[in-house]
N, C-alpha and C positions, 0 to 999 in steps of 0.2 A: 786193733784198728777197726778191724769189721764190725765188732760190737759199738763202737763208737757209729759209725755209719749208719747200722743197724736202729739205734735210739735215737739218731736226728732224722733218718725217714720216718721211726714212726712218729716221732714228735711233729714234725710236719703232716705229715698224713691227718692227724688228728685235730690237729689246729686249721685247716684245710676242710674237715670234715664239720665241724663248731662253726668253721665263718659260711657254711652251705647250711647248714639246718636253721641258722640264726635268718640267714637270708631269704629261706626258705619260708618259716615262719612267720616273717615280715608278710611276705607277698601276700602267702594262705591269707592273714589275716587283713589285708588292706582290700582281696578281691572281695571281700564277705559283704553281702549289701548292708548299708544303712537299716535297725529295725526302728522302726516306728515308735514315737513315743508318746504311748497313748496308755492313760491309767487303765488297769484291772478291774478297779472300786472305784466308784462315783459315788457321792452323797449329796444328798438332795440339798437345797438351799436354805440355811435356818431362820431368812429373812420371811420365807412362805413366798408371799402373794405381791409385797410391797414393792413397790421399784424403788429403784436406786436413789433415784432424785428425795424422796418422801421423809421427812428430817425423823429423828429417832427420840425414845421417849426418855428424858434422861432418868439415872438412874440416881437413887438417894443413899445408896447404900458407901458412898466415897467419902 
């Protein structure tokens, strides 16, 4: 009988112990602030100089 005791406390202990690291790991990661999302690499613009408006040259190669 004691052994029976014995493996439902530690059964509980451990499932006890799982729903606190899970809960635990939630918070950790929910108090972590927002990072920033902002590219590493930037590349320059392959239109150069032209604005946006300025119609484009079509191409013959279609």
């Amino acid at each position: 009988m004691s052994r029976i005791v014995a493996a439902l406390l530690t059964c509980a202990l451990s499932a006890a112990l799982a729903a606190g690291a899970a809960f635990g790991l939630v918070t950790a990661l929910t108090a972590a602030p927002e990072q920033p999302n902002v590219p590493l690499v930037t590349f320059p613009d392959p239109a150069g100089d032209r604005s946006a408006s300025a119609p484009r040259t079509p191409t013959t190669d279609r």
